[in-house]
C-alpha positions in Angstrom: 1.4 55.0 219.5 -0.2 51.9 218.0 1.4 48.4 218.0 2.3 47.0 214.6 0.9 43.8 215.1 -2.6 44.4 217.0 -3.2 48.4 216.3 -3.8 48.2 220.1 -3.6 52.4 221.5 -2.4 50.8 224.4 1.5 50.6 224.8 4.4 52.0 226.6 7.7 53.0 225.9 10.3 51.0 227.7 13.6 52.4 226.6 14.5 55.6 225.3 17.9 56.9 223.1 18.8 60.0 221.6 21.0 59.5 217.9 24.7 59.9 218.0 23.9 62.6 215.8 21.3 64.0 217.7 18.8 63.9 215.2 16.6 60.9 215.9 15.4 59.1 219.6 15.0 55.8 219.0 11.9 54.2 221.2 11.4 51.0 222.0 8.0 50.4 222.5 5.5 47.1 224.2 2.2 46.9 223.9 0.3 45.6 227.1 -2.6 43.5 224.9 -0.3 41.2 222.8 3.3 41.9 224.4 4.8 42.7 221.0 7.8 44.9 220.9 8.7 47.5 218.5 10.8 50.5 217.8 10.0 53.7 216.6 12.1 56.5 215.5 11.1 60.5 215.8 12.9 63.3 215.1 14.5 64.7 217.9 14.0 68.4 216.5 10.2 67.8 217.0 10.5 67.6 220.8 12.8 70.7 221.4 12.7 74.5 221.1 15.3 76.5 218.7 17.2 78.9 220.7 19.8 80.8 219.5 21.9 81.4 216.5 19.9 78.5 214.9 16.6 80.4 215.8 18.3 83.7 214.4 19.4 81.5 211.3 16.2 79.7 210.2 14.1 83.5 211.2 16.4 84.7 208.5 15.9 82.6 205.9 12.5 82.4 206.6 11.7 86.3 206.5 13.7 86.3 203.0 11.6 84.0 201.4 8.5 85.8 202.4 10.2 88.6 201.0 10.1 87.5 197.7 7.3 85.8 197.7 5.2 89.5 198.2 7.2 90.9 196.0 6.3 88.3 193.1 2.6 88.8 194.1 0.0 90.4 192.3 -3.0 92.3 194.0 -6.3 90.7 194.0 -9.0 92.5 192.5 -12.7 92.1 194.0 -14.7 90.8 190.9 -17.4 93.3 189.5 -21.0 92.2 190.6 -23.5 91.3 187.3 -25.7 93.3 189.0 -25.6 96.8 188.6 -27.4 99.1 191.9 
C-alpha cells in the first residue's frame, strides 16, 4: 500500500478490524520513511472464499444470466474472402 503523503511502498499495517457488519476491515496503516499514519478500508469479501448456500446462491444467479445471454445471441458468420480460389 502506498502512504498518502510520500507514495512511499514502504509501510506496515499496525492495527487491524473487521466491520460490525462484516463487510469492511478497517487498516490502519504507518509508513517507515515519513511516519504518517493512515487508514484504509477493503472489503472483507475480497479476502475470503464463498462457501455454502451463498456459493449455491450467487452460482445460480450467475448460470441464469449466462442463460439468457446465449440465448439472445446470434451466431457469427466467418466473412466471405474477396478472393475467390
Amino acid at each position: 500500500m502506498r502512504c498518502q503523503s510520500c507514495g512511499s511502498d514502504n509501510t506496515n499495517v499496525i492495527d487491524s478490524r473487521e466491520s460490525k457488519d462484516g463487510l469492511q476491515i478497517r487498516r490502519r496503516r504507518a509508513c517507515l520513511d515519513c511516519q504518517w499514519r493512515f487508514t484504509t478500508y477493503e472489503k472483507a469479501v475480497d479476502e475470503r472464499p464463498i462457501h455454502g448456500p451463498t456459493f449455491n446462491v450467487v452460482r445460480k444467479e450467475i448460470e441464469t444470466v449466462l442463460m439468457k445471454l446465449s440465448d439472445s445471441m446470434l451466431p457469427v458468420r466467418e466473412p466471405e474472402s474477396e478472393y475467390q480460389i
